[in-house]
C-alpha positions in Angstrom: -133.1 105.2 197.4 -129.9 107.7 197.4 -128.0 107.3 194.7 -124.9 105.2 194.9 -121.5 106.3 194.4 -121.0 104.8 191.3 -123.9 106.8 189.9 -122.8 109.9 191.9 -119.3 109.6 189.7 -120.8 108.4 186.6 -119.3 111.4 184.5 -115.5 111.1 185.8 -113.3 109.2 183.8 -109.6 108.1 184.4 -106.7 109.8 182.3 -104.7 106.6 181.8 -102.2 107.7 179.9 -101.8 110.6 181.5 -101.8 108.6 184.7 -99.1 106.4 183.7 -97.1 109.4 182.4 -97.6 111.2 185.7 -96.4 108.0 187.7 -93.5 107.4 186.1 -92.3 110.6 186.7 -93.2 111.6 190.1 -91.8 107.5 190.8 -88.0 108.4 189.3 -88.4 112.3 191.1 -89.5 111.1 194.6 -88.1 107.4 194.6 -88.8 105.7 197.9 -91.1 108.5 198.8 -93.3 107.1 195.8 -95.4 104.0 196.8 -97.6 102.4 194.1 -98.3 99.2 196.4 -101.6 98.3 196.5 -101.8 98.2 200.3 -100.6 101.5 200.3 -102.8 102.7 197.8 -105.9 100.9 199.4 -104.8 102.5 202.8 -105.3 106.3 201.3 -108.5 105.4 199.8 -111.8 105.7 202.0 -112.1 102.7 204.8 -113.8 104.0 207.5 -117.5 103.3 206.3 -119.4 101.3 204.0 -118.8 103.6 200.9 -116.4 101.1 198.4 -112.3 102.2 198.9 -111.6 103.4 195.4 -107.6 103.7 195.8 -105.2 106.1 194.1 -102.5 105.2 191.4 -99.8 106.4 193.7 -98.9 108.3 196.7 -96.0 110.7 197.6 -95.1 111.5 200.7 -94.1 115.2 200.5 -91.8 117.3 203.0 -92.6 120.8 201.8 -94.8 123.5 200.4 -92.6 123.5 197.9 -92.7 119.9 196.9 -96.4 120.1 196.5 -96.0 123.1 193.9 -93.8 120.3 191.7 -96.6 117.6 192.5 -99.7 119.4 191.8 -97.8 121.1 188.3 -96.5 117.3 187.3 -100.1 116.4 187.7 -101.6 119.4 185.9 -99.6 119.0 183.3 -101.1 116.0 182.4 -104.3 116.3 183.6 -104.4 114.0 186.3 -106.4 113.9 189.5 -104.5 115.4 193.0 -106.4 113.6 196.4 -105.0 115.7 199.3 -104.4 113.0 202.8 -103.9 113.5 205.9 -104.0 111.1 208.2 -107.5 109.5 206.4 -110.1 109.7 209.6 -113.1 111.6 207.8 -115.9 109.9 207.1 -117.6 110.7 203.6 -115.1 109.4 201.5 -113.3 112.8 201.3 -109.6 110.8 200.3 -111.2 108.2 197.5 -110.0 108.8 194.3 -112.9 107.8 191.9 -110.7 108.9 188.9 -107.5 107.5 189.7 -104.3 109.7 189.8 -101.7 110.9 192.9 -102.6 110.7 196.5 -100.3 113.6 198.4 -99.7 112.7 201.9 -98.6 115.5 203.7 -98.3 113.7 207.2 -94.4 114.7 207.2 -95.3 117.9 207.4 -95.6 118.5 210.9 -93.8 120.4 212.3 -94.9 123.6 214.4 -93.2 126.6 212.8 -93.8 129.7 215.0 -95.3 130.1 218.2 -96.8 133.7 219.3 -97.7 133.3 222.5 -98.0 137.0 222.9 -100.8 137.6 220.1 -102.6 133.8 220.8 -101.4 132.7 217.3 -99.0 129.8 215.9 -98.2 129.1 212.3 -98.2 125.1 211.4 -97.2 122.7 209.1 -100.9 120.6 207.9 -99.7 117.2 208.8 -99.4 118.0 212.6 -102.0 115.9 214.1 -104.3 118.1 217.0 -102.5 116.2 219.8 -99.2 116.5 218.2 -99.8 120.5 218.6 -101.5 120.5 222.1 -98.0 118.5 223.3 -95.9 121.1 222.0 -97.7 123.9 223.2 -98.3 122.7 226.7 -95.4 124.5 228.6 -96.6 127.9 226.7 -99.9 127.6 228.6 -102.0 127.7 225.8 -103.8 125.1 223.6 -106.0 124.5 220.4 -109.6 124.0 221.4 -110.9 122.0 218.0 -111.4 118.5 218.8 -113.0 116.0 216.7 -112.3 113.0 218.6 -109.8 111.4 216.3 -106.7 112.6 216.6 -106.7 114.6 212.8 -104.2 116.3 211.1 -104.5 119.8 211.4 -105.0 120.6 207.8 -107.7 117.7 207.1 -109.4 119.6 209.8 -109.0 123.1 208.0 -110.0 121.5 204.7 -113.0 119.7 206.3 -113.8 123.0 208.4 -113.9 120.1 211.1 -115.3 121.0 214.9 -116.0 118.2 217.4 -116.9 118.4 221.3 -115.2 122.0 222.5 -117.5 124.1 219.7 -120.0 125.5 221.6 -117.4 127.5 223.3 -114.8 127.7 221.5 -116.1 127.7 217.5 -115.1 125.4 214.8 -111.8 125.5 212.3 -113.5 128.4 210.0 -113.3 130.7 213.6 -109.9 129.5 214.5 -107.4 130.0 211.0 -106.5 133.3 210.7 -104.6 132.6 207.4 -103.3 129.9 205.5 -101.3 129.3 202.4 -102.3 126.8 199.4 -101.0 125.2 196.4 -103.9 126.2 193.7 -104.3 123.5 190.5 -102.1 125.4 188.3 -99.1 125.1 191.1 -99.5 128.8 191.7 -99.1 129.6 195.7 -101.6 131.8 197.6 -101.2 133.5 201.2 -104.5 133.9 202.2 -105.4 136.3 205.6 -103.2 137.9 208.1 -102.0 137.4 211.7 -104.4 140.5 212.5 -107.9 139.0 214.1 -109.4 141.0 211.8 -109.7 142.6 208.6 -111.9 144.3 205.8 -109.4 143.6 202.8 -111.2 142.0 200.2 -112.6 138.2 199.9 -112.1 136.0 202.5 -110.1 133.6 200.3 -109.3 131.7 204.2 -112.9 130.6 204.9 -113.4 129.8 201.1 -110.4 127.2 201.4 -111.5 126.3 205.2 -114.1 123.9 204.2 -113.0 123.1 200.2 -112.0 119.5 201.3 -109.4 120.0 198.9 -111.3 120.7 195.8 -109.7 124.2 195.3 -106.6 123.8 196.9 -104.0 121.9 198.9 -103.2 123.3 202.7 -100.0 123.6 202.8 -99.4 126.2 205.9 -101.8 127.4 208.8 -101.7 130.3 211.2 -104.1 129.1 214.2 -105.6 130.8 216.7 -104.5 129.6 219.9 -106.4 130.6 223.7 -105.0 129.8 227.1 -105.5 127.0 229.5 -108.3 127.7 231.9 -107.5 127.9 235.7 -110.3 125.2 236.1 -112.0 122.6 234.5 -115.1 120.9 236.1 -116.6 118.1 234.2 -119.5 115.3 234.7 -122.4 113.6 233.9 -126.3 114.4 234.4 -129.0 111.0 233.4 -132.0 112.3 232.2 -135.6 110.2 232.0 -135.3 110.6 228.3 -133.9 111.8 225.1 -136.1 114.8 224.7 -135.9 116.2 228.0 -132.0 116.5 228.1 -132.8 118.5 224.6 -134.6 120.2 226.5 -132.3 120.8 229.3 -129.6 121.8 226.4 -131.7 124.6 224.8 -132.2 126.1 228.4 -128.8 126.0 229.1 -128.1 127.9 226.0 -130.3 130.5 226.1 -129.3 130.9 229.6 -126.2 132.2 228.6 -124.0 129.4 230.6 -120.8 129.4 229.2 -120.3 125.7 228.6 -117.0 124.5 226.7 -118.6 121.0 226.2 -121.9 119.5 226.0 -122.5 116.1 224.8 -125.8 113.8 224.7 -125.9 109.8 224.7 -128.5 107.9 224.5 -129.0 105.1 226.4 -128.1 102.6 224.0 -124.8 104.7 223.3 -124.4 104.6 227.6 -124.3 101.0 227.2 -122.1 100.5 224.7 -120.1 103.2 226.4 -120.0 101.3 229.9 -118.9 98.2 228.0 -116.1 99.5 226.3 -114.7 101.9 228.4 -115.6 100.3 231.8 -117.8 103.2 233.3 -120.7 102.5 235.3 -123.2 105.2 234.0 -127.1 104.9 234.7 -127.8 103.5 231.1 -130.0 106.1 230.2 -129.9 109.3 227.8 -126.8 111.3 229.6 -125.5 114.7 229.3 -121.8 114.7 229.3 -120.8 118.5 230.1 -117.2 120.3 231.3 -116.8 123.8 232.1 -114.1 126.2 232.1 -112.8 129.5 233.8 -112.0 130.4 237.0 -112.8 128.0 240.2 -115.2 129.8 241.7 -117.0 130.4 237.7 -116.7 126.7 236.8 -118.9 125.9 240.1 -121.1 128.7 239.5 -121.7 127.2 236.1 -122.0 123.2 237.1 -124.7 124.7 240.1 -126.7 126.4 237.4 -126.9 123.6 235.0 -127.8 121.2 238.1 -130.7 123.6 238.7 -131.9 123.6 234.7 -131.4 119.8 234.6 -133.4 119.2 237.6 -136.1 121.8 236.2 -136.2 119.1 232.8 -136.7 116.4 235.0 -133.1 115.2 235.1 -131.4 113.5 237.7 -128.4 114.5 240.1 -125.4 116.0 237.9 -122.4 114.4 239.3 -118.8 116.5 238.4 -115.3 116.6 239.3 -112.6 118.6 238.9 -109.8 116.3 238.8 -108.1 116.0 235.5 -107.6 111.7 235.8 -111.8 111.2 236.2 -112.6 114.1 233.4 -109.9 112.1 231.2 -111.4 108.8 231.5 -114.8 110.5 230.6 -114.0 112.1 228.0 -111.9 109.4 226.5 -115.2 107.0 226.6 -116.7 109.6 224.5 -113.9 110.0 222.0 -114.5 106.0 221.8 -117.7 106.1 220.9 -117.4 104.7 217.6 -115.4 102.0 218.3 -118.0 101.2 221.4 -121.0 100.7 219.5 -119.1 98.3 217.3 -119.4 96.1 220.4 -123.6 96.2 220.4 -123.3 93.9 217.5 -120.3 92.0 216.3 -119.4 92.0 212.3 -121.5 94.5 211.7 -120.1 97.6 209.9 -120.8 101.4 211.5 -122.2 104.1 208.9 -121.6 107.2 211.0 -123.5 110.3 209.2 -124.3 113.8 211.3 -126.5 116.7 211.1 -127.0 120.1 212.7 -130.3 122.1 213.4 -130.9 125.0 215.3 -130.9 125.1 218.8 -134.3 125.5 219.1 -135.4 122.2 216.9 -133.0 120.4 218.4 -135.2 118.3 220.3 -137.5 118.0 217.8 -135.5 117.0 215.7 -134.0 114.4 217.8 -137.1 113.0 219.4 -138.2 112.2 215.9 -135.1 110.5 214.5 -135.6 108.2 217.6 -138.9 107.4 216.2 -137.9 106.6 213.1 -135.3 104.3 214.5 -137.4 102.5 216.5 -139.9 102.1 213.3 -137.2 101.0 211.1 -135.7 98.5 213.6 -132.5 99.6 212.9 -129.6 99.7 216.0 -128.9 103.0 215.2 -127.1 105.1 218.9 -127.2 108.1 218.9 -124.5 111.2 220.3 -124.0 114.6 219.9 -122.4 118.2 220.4 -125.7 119.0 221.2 -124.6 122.5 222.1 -124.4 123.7 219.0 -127.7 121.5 218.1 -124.8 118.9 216.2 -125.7 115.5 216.5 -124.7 112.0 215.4 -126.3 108.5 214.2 -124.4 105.7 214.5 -125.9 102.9 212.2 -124.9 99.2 212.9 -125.4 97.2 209.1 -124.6 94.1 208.6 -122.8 94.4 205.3 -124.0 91.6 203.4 -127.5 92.2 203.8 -128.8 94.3 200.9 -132.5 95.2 202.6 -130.7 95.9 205.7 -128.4 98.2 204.0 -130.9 99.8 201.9 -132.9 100.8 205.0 -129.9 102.3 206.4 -130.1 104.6 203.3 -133.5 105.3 203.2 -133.3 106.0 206.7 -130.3 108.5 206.3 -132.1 110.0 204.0 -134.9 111.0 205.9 -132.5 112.1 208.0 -130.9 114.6 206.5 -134.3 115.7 204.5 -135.5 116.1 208.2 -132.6 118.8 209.6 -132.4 120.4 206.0 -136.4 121.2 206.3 -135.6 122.4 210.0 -133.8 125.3 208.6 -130.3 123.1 209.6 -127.7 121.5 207.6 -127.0 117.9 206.1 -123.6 117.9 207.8 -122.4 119.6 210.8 -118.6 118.8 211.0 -118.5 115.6 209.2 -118.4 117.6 205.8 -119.7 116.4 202.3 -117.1 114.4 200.2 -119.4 111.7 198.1 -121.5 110.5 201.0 -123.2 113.8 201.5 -123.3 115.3 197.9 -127.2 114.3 197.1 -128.6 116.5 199.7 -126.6 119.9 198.8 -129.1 121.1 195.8 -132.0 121.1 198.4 -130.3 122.8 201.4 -128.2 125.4 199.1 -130.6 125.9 196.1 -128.6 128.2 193.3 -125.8 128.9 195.7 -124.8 125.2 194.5 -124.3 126.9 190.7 -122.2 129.9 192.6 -120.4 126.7 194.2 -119.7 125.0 190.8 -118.8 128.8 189.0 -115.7 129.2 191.5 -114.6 125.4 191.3 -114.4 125.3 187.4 -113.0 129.2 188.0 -110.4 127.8 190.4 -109.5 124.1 189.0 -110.8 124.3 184.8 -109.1 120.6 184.6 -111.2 119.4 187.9 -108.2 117.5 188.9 -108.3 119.0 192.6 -110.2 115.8 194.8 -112.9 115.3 191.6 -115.9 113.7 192.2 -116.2 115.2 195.9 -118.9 118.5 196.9 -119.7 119.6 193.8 -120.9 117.4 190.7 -119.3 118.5 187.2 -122.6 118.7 185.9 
């Protein structure tokens, strides 16, 4: 059985007087922009899955880089734990604070700062959420493509190197920050990467901090890379007899070169959920849920080529649209997924955990994760960004029940055993935090020691989000 998160955080222990030193302070500096309320507190701890909230001592709202500097040295100071938040929607207990100490929410940082619509770039505050950005840039005729389905800060995303339904065209956060700028343990600022798009100077410190959940540094500034608003978007749905023959269909799209922006499996237990919830009346069966983009004439050249693969895997008729009010609608029923499959079974609590294989196991790996479903009895849907081989499991627990939540683990486990031997990873997009910590010494090996050399290099005190990624020992 994986090992709880208790266990996981045996070795950190809270600083209480250092704590209580560091409160007081940062509680007289930033006055109504300190909160020490336990609601408060419990709201930037972890809640969206089962793994236990585990609340900071305080949290300060900050405006500025500059604030954080005075935060992060306050803390350092006295050795106290920093938990970066955003706007608290990942799901591996990434904002828990297992240690105690200061919860900086950044979410009044959000403002856009420069817009360069002439080199496809914009430089941003982290707190800006991903709609918050596409809103202002709309009348500029460009947009940002990441999309994770909830509507994320901008620098949770970065520090997360988050992805979501639009990668397979478009890449994830590590392909779209150009540069970036952090607050380091010691309150020393860096300016990582340039506005160029590329550049041979030295260590990518960006795509070391693009992924660092906030365990080397705080986000403080981004430079984003921006891409303009197709001419035409086509979008639709495609049943298939199966799960494994719309992985099928997937692959041959793929390695047909189509270039599809989205490409998104349900299976049929997700289709009903999602007809329930979002009032859609899908064939409940596995589905394909695809949108291209370019030019008119290249998005239906695209949807005719997939309609010929699909039929080739046995699929049924792939039904699109080009108007933006039906591909809304669709896509917003897959964006709701979560909160859909809630509905299969009332009370219960979803444990949401992801892996990614390569294209070409995909749907191996797939067809026998729905196997072990059915032989665990589990109500477990399942949904993906199978274009990038990226796919999601959904387990419905009832919370109370201790064998019911142990085979949940157990089969998690397997789970992520399963990709990781399939030459994939234990986490495509939703990243590591606690949840996902037990399965990093089998998929990296002695990289993990690298790992651990450039955290204690970076943070000595380990008071940058403890307890997440990397274990002290």
């Amino acid at each position: 059985m994986p090992m709880s998160p208790a266990a996981l955080h045996m070795h950190l222990t809270r600083n209480e007087p250092g704590i209580e030193v560091a409160v007081g302070i940062l509680a007289q500096r930033f006055g109504e922009r300190f909160a020490s309320s336990r609601a408060i507190r419990e709201q930037h701890g972890h809640t969206t899955t089962w793994l236990p909230n585990q609340a900071p001592d305080g949290v300060v709202f900050a405006d500025s880089t500059e604030e954080v500097v005075e935060i992060v040295r306050i803390c350092a100071q006295h050795k106290v734990p920093i938990i970066p938040f955003g706007t608290g929607s990942s799901l591996e207990g990434h904002v828990n604070a297992p240690a105690g100490g200061i919860s900086i929410d950044v979410s009044r940082m959000n403002r856009v700062l420069k817009v360069h619509a002439e080199d496809l770039d914009c430089v941003v505050q982290p707190g800006i959420t991903r709609k918050q950005l596409n809103e202002f840039l709309r009348d500029t005729g460009l947009f940002f493509p990441i999309d994770p389905g909830a509507d994320a800060s901008v620098g949770g995303m970065a520090a997360t190197r988050a992805s979501g339904t639009n990668a397979v065209r478009y890449g994830t956060m590590k392909d779209n920050v150009l540069a970036l700028t952090a607050v380091m343990a010691d309150g020393s600022v860096v300016h990582t990467g340039t506005r160029a798009k590329k550049s041979s100077a030295g260590y990518d410190l960006t795509r070391l901090l693009v992924g660092s959940e906030g365990t080397l540094g705080i986000i403080t500034e981004l430079t984003l890379k921006l891409h303009g608003i197709p001419e035409a978007i086509a979008g639709g749905v495609c049943p298939f007899p199966d799960v494994e023959s719309a992985c099928n269909a997937v692959i041959l799209t793929i390695q047909s070169g189509i270039p599809v922006a989205r490409m998104e499996l349900a299976d049929t237990l997700q289709v009903k959920a999602c007809n329930a919830y979002s009032k859609l009346d899908l064939q409940e069966t596995p589905t394909l849920f695809l949108e291209f983009h370019g030019t008119t004439a290249g998005v239906r050249e695209q949807s005719e080529l997939f309609s010929a693969i699909a039929a080739d895997c046995g699929g049924g008729e792939f039904v699109w649209t080009d108007k933006a009010e039906d591909r809304t609608k669709l896509w917003q029923a897959r964006h709701d997924a979560y909160w859909a499959v809630l509905g299969l079974r009332p009370g219960s609590k979803a444990v949401a955990t992801d892996v990614c294989v390569p294209i070409s196991r995909l749907a191996e790996c797939v067809e026998e994760t729905r196997r072990d479903i059915e032989a665990t009895g589990l109500i477990a849907p399942m949904v993906g960004h199978v274009g990038d081989g990226n796919f999601h499991v959904s387990i419905l627990v009832d919370p109370d029940n201790a064998e019911e939540k142990a085979t949940a683990e157990a089969f998690i486990e397997r789970l992520n055993w399963r990709a990781i031997d399939m030459e994939g990873t234990c986490t495509g997009e939703h990243g590591v935090g606690q949840g996902k910590m037990k399965y990093l010494k089998r998929e990296h090996g002695e990289a993990l020691s690298v790992m651990r050399a450039i955290k204690t290099a970076l943070d000595p005190d380990n008071i940058m989000n403890p307890g997440k990624i990397v274990p002290a020992s």
